[in-house]
C-alpha positions as CSV (number, residue, x, y, z in Angstrom):
1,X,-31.6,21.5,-8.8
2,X,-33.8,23.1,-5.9
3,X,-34.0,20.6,-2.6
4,X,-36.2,21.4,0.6
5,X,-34.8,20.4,3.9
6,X,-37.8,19.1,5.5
7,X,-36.1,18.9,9.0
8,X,-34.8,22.7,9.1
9,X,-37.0,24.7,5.9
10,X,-33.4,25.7,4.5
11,X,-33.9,26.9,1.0
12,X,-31.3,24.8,-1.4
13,X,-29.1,28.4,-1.7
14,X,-28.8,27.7,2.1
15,X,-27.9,23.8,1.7
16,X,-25.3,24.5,-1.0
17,X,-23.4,26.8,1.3
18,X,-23.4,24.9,4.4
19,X,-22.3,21.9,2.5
20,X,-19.7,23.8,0.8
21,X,-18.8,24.8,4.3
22,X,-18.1,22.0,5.8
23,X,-16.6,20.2,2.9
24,X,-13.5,22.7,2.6
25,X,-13.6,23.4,6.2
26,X,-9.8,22.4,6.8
27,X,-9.8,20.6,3.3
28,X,-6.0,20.6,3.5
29,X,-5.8,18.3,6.1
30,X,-5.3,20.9,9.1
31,X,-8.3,21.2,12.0
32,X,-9.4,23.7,14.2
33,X,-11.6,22.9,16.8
34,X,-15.3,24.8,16.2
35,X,-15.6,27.9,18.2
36,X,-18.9,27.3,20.8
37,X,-22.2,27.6,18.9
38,X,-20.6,26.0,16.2
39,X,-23.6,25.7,13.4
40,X,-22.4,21.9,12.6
41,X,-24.6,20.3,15.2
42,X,-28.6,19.2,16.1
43,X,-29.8,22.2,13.9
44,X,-27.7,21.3,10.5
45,X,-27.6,17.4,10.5
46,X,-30.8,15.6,9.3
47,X,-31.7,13.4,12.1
48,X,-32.9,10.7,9.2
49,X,-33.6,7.1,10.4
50,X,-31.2,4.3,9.5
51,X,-31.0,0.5,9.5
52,X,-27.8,-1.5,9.8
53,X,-26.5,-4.9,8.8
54,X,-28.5,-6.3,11.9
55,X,-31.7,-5.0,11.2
56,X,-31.5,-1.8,14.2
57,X,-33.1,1.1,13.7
58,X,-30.8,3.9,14.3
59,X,-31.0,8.0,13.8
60,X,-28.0,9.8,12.2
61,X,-27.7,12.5,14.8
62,X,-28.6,11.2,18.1
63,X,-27.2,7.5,17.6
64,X,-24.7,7.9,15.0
65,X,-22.6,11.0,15.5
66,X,-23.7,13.0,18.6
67,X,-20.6,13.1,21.0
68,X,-18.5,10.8,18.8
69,X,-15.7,10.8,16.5
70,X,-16.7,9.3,13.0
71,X,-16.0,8.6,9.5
72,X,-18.6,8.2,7.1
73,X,-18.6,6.8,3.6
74,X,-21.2,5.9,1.1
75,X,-20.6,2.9,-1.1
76,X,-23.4,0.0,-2.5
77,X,-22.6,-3.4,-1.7
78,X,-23.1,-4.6,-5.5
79,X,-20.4,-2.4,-7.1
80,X,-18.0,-4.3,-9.3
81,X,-15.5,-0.5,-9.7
82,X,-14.4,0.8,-7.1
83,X,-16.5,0.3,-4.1
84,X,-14.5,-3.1,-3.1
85,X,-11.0,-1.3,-3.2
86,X,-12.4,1.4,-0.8
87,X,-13.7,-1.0,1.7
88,X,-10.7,-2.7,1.6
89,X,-8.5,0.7,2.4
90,X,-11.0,1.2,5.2
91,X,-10.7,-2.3,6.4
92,X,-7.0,-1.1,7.1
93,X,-7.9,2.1,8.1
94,X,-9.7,0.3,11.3
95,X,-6.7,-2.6,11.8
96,X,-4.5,0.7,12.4
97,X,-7.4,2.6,14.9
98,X,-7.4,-1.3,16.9
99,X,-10.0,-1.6,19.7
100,X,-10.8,2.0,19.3
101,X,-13.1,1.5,16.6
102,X,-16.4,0.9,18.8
103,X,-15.5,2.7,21.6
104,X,-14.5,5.9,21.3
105,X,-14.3,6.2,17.1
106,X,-17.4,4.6,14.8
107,X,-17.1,4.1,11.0
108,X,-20.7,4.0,8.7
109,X,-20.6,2.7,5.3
110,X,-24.2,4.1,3.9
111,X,-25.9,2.4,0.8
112,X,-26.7,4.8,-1.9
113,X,-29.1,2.4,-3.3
114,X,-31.1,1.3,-0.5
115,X,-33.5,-0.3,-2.5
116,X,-31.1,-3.5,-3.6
117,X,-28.9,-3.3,0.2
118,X,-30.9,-5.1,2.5
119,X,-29.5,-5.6,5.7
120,X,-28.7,-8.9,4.5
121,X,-27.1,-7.7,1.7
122,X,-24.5,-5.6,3.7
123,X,-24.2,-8.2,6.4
124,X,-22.7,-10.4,3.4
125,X,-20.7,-7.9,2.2
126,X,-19.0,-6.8,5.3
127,X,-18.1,-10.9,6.0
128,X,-16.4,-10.9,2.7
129,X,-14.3,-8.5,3.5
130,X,-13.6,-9.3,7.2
131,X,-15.3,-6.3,8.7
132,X,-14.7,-5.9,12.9
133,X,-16.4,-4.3,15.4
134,X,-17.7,-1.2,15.4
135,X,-18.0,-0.2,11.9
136,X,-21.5,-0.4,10.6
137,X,-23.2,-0.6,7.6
138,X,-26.9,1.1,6.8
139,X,-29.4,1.2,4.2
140,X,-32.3,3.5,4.2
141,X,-34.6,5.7,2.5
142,X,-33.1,6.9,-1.0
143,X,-34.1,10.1,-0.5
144,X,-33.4,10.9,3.2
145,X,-29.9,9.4,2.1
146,X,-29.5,11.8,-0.7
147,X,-30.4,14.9,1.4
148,X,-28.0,13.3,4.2
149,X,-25.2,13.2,1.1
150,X,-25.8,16.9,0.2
151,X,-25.6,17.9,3.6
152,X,-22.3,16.1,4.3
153,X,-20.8,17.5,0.9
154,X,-20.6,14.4,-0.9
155,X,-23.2,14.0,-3.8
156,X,-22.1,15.6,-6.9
157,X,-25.6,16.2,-7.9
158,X,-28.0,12.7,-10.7
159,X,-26.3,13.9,-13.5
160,X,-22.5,13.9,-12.7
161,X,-23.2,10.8,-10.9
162,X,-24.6,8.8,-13.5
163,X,-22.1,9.8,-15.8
164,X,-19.1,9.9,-13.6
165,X,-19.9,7.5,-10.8
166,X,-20.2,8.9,-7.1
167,X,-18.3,10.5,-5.4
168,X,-15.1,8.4,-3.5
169,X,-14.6,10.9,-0.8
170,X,-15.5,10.8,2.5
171,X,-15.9,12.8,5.5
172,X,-14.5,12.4,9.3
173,X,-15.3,14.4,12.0
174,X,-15.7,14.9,15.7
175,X,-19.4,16.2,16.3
176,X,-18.4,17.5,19.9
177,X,-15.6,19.7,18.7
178,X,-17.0,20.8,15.5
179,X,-13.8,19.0,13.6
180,X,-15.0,18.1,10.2
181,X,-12.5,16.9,7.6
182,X,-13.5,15.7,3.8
183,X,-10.8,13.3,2.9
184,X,-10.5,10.9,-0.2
185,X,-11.2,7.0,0.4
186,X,-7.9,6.1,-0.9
187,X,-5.9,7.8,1.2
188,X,-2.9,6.0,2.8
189,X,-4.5,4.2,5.2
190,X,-2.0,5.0,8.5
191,X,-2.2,8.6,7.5
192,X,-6.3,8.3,7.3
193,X,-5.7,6.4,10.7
194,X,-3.8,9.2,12.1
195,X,-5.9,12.2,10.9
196,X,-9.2,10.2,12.8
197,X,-7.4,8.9,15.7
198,X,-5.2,11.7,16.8
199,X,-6.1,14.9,14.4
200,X,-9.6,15.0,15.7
201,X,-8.5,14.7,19.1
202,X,-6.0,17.5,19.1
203,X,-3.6,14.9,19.9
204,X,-5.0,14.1,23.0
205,X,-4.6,10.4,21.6
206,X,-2.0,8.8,19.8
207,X,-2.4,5.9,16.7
208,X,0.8,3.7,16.2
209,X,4.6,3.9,17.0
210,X,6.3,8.3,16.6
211,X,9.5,7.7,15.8
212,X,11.7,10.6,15.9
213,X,12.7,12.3,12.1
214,X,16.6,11.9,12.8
215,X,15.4,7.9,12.9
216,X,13.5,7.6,9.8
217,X,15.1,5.8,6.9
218,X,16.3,7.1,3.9
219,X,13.8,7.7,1.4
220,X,14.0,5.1,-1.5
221,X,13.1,5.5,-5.0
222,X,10.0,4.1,-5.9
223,X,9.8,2.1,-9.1
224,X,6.8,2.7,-10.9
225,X,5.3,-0.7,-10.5
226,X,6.4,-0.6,-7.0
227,X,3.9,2.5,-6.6
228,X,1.0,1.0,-8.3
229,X,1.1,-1.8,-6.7
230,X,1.4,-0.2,-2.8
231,X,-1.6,2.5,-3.9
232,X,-3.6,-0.3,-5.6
233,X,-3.2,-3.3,-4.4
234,X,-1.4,-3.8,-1.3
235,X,-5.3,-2.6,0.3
236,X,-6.4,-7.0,-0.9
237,X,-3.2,-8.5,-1.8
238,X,0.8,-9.8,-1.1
239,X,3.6,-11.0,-2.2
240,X,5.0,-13.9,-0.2
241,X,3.2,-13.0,3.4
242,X,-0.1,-15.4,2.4
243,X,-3.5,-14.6,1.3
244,X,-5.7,-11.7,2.0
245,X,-8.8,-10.3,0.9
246,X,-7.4,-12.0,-2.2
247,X,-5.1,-14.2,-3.6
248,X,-1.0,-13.8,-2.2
249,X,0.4,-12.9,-6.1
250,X,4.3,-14.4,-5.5
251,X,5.1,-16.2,-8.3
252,X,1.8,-14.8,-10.3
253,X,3.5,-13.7,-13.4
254,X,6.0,-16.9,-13.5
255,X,2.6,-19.0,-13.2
256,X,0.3,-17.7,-15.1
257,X,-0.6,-16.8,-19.1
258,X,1.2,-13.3,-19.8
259,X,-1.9,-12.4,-22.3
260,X,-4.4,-13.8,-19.4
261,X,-3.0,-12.0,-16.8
262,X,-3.1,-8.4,-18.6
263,X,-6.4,-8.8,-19.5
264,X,-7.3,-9.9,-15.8
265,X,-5.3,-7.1,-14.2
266,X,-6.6,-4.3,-16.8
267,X,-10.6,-5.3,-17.4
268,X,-11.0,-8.3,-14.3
269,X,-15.0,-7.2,-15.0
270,X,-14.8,-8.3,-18.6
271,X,-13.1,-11.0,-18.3
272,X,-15.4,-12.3,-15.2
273,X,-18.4,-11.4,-17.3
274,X,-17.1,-13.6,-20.3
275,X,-17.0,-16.3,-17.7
276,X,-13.4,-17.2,-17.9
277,X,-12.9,-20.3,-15.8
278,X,-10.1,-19.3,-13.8
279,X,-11.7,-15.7,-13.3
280,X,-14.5,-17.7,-11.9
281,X,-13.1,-20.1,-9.8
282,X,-11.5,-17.4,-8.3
283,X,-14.2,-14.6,-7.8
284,X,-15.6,-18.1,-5.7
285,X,-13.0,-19.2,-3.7
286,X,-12.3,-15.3,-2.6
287,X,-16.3,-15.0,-1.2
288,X,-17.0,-13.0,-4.5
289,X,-15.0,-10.2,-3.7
290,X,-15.1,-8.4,-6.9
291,X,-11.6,-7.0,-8.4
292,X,-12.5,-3.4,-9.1
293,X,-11.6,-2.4,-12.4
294,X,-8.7,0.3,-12.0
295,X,-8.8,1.6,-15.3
296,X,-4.4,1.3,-15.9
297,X,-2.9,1.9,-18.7
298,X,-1.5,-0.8,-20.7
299,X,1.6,0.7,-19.6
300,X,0.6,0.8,-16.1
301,X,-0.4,-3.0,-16.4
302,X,3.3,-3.7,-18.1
303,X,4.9,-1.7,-14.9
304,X,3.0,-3.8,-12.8
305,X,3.5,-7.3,-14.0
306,X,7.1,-6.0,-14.2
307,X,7.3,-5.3,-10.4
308,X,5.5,-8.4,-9.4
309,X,8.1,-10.7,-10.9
310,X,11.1,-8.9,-10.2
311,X,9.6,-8.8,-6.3
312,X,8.9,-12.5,-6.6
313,X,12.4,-13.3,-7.8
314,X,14.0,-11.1,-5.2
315,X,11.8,-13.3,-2.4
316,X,12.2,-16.8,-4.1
317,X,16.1,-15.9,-4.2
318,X,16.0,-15.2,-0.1
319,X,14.1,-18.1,0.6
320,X,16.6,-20.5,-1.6
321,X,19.2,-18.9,0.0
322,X,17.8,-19.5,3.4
323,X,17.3,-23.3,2.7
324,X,20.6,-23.6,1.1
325,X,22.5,-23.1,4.5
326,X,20.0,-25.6,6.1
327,X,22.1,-28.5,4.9
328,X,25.3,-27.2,5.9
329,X,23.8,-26.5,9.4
330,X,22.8,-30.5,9.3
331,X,26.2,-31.4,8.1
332,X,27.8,-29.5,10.5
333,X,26.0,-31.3,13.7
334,X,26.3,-34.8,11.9
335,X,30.4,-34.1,11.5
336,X,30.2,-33.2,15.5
337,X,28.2,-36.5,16.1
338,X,30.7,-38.5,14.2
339,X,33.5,-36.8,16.2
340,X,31.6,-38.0,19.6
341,X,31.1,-41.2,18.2
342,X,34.5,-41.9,17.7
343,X,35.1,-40.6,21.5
344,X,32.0,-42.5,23.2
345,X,33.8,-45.4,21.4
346,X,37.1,-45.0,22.7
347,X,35.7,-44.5,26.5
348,X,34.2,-47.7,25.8
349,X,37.3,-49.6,24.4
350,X,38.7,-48.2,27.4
351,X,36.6,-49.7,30.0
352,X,36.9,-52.7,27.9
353,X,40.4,-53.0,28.9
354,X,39.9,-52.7,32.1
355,X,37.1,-55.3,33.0
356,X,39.4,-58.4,34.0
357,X,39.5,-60.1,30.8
358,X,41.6,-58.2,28.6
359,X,39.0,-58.8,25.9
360,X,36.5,-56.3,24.2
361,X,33.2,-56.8,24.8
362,X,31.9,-57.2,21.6
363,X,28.2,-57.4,22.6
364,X,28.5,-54.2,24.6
365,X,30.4,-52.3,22.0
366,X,27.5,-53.5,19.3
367,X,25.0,-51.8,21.3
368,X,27.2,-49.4,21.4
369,X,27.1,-48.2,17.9
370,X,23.9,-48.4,18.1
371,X,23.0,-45.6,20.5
372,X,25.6,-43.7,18.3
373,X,23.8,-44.3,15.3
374,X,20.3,-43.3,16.9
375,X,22.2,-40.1,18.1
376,X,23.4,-39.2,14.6
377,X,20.1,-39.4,13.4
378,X,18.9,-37.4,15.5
379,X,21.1,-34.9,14.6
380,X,20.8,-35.1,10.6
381,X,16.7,-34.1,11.3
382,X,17.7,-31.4,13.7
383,X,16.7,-27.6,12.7
């Protein structure tokens, strides 16, 4: 398919090969800053004009990129597959980058179908997923976005995309270095972290806590549930630390329909669209946060389910075990406040005794027990 680069008159040979450039430029993960006159600057970007979630005007090169370190993505805010589970890794991606995200790193999310994201549109979609500063989201001209795709290696060309889906990879890069990196959305998200936050800086900056190797724990086997559910899940979901993007899932499998829940984890898009109640009333209490179908196996599902409840158990066991020793701590300070009892009362007799009449005073000794019994109370609702 033959494009023209209005900006630069590059034939399409031309735009293949620069694209192809700086896609496997350092594909492997390894970068090297660009030698000066690096060809990945004003000349090769399109300097196409932009509009984010707030309605700004913007231009890629001189706004967006020029002197900054950047990861770029394209997504559409109305996708029901995968788009949502890539936001969310991203979401973490910027938790792990901190305040740097706005100052000196900037993340764009680009629309590939301008024509249905408004800035409205992606204003909504980046509150449903809890979106902070400094990472922006644009809409724009389909076709200036399509050239600005080719250019940046990711558009795999109408036909593969219609029948395949586009493209989830996405590109960082440091424009003043000439650093470019193509990486895949779903990349561990501390690792993704790492490669914008220190890679493209030649380590001049640092993301996170460096342990040293001789400290780093032994490396457990992962059960296959386990796996599936830290690659594909973890990014919108827990199990026992709250809610997230979506539901916390301890206890999921012990409270929910078996059948129900494999159809939810392996088709959530079918099931929504038959308008299950429970699949409705929660794509609404979540904001309408769409579960991405993941395509799994029905073995995949089975492994999953599996690790949920076994995880569940394993937490539910802790936290009984934890209450458990609650009551013997209680018991233990009420047997200690009977003890002084017995001692504050014997002090008393005492003074009795001793006060001229030879008589207790059974008035005094009444309130007395009182006080005591106030104290042990106290005790028994003690932490």
């Amino acid at each position: 398919m033959k494009m023209t680069d209005t900006a630069t008159g590059c034939s399409a040979i031309s735009n293949f090969f620069m694209a192809a450039a700086i896609s496997l430029c350092l594909w492997a993960g390894s970068a090297v800053a660009a030698p000066a006159g690096s060809p990945w600057g004003a000349n090769y970007f399109p300097n196409i004009s932009l509009i984010n979630q707030d309605g700004e005007k913007l231009r890629f090169y001189d706004d967006m990129i020029k002197d900054k370190i950047v990861a770029i993505n394209f997504m559409y805010a109305t996708c029901h597959d995968a788009c949502p589970l890539e936001t969310a890794k991203l979401r973490q991606v910027q938790e792990a980058l901190g305040d740097r995200v706005g100052k000196d790193i900037f993340m764009y999310s680009i629309s590939i179908t301008p024509e249905m994201d408004t800035p409205e549109t992606l204003k909504t979609y980046m509150e449903k997923f809890n979106v902070g500063p400094g990472w922006q989201f644009l809409t724009g001209k389909e076709a200036d976005i399509t050239l600005l795709r080719t250019k940046l290696g990711l558009y795999d060309g109408e036909e593969t995309e219609k029948s395949q889906g586009h493209t989830m990879s996405m590109i960082v890069g440091n424009e003043t270095t000439g650093q470019w990196i193509k990486r895949s959305s779903f990349d561990n998200p501390k690792v993704m972290a790492r490669v914008i936050g220190e890679v493209l800086t030649n380590y001049k900056t640092r993301v996170g806590q460096h342990n040293s190797y001789a400290d780093a724990p032994k490396i457990a086997r992962f059960d296959h549930g386990e796996d599936l559910f830290q690659r594909r899940c973890q990014s919108c979901h827990t199990l026992g630390a709250g809610d997230s993007l979506g539901p916390d899932l301890l206890g999921v499998v012990a409270n929910r329909d078996r059948d129900w829940l494999q159809r939810w984890i392996k088709s959530p898009d079918q099931v929504l669209a038959a308008k299950d109640p429970l699949a409705t009333a929660l794509y609404a209490k979540y904001k309408q946060v769409m579960m991405p179908n993941l395509r799994l196996t029905d073995g995949e599902v089975a492994a999953l389910i599996g690790y949920m409840d076994t995880e569940s158990r394993r937490i539910e066991k802790l936290k009984l075990a934890s209450s458990d020793s609650q009551p013997r701590r209680q018991s233990h300070d009420s047997e200690h406040a009977d003890d002084s009892e017995h001692a504050d009362d014997s002090e008393h007799a005492d003074d009795s005794e001793h006060d001229g009449s030879g008589n207790l005073d059974q008035h005094g000794k009444h309130n007395d027990h009182n006080d005591h019994s106030n104290h042990h109370e106290h005790h028994n609702h003690s932490p």
